[in-house]
C-alpha positions as CSV (number, residue, x, y, z in Angstrom):
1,X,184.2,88.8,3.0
2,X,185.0,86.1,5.5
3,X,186.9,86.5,8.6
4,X,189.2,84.2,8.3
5,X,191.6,83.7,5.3
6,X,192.1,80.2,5.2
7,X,192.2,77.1,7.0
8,X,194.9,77.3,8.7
9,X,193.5,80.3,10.5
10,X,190.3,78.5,11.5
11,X,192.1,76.0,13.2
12,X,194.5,78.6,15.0
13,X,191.4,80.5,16.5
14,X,188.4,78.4,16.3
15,X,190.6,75.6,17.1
16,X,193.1,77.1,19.3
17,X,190.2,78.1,22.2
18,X,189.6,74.1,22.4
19,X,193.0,73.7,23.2
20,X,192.9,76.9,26.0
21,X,190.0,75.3,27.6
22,X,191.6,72.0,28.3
23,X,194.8,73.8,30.1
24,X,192.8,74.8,32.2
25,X,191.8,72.5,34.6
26,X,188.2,73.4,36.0
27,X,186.8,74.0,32.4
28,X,188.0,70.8,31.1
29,X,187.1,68.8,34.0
30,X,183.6,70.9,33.5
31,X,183.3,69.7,29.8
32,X,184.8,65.9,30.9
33,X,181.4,65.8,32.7
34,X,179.5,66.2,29.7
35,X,181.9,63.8,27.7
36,X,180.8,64.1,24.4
37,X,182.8,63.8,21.2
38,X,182.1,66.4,18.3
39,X,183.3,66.9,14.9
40,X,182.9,70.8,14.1
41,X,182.0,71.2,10.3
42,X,183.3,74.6,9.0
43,X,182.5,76.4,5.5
44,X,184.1,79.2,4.1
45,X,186.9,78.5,4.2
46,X,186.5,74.7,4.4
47,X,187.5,73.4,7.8
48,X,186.7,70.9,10.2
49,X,188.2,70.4,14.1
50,X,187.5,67.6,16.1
51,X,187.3,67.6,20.3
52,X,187.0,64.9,22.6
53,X,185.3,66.8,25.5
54,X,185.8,63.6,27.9
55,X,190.1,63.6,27.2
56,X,190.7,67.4,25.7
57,X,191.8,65.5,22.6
58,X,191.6,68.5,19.9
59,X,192.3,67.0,15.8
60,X,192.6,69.3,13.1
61,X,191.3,68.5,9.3
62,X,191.0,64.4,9.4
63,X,190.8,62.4,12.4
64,X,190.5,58.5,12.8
65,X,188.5,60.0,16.1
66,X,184.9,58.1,16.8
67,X,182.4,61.2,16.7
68,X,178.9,61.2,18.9
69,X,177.7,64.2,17.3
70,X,178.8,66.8,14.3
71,X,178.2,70.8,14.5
72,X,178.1,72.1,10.9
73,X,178.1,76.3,10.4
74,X,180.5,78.6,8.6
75,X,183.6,79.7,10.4
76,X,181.7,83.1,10.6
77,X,179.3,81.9,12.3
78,X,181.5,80.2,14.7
79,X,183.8,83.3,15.4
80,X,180.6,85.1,16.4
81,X,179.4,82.3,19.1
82,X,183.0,82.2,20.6
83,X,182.9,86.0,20.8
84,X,179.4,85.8,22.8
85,X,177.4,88.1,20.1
86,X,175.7,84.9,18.5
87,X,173.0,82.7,20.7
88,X,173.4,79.0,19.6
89,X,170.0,78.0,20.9
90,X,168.6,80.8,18.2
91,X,171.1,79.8,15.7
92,X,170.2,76.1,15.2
93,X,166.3,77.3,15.2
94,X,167.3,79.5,12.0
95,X,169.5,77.0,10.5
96,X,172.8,79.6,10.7
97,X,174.4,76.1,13.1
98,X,173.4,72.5,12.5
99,X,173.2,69.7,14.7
100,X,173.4,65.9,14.1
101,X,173.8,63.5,17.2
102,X,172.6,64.2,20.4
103,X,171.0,67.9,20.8
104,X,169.9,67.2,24.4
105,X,174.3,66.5,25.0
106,X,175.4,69.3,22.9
107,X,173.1,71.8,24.7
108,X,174.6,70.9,28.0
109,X,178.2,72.0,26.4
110,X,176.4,76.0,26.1
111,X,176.5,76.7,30.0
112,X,180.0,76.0,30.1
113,X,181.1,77.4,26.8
114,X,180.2,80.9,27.9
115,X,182.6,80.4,30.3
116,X,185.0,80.3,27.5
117,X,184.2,83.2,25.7
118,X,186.5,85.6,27.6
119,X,189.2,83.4,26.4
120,X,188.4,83.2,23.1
121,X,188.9,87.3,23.1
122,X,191.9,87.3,24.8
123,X,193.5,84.3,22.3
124,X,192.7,86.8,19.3
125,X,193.9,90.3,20.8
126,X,197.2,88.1,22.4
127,X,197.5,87.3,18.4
128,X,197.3,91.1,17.8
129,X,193.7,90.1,16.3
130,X,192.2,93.1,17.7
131,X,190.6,93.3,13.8
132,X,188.6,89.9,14.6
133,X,187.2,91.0,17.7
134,X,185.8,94.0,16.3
135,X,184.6,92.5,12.8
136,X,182.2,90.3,14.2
């Protein structure tokens, strides 16, 4: 069974650490630097979130915003990366996350998205999610 129920849940987790990270200030200025544009794919259930690293812009479902690369995965797959028990690196080589656009530019957004993990936790147990963080 999936983690999440719906779509609408996706975007308040998956989506919601996006919008964390650009509150605060040395994170986003540390993903400004990198200044990519991604659209993030999601299956099961079908989802998709959109974030301007460069402006902390974060869309949710459709978006008129210009994209430099697309992650696609299942929202599974991405609850596990946020909660640090999935290695994206290892993930791409075994097709569990896919990549189209620049690699090189989305692998320079890991380093700081560790940073972001802690977060991610806290955003799920502040949502009495404590169930999320120990599914994964």
């Amino acid at each position: 069974m999936a983690y999440f129920q719906d779509e609408k849940e996706v975007y308040q987790y998956l989506g919601g650490v996006f919008q964390l990270c650009f509150k605060d200030a040395a994170l986003a200025e540390e993903f400004g630097r990198v200044g990519i544009t991604i659209r993030l794919n999601y299956t099961e259930p079908e989802s998709s979130i959109w974030v301007n690293f460069g402006t902390g812009q974060v869309d949710f479902g459709t978006s008129t915003m210009p994209v430099d690369a697309e992650m696609s995965m299942t929202a599974d797959t991405g609850h596990k990366f946020w909660l640090g028990k999935l290695n994206a690196t290892t993930a791409m080589a075994k097709g569990q996350m896919r990549a189209k656009g620049p690699v090189p530019k989305i692998l320079k957004l890991l380093p700081i998205a560790k940073k972001v993990f802690p977060l991610y936790r806290q955003l799920l147990e502040d949502a009495g999610r404590a169930d999320l963080v120990a599914a994964a």
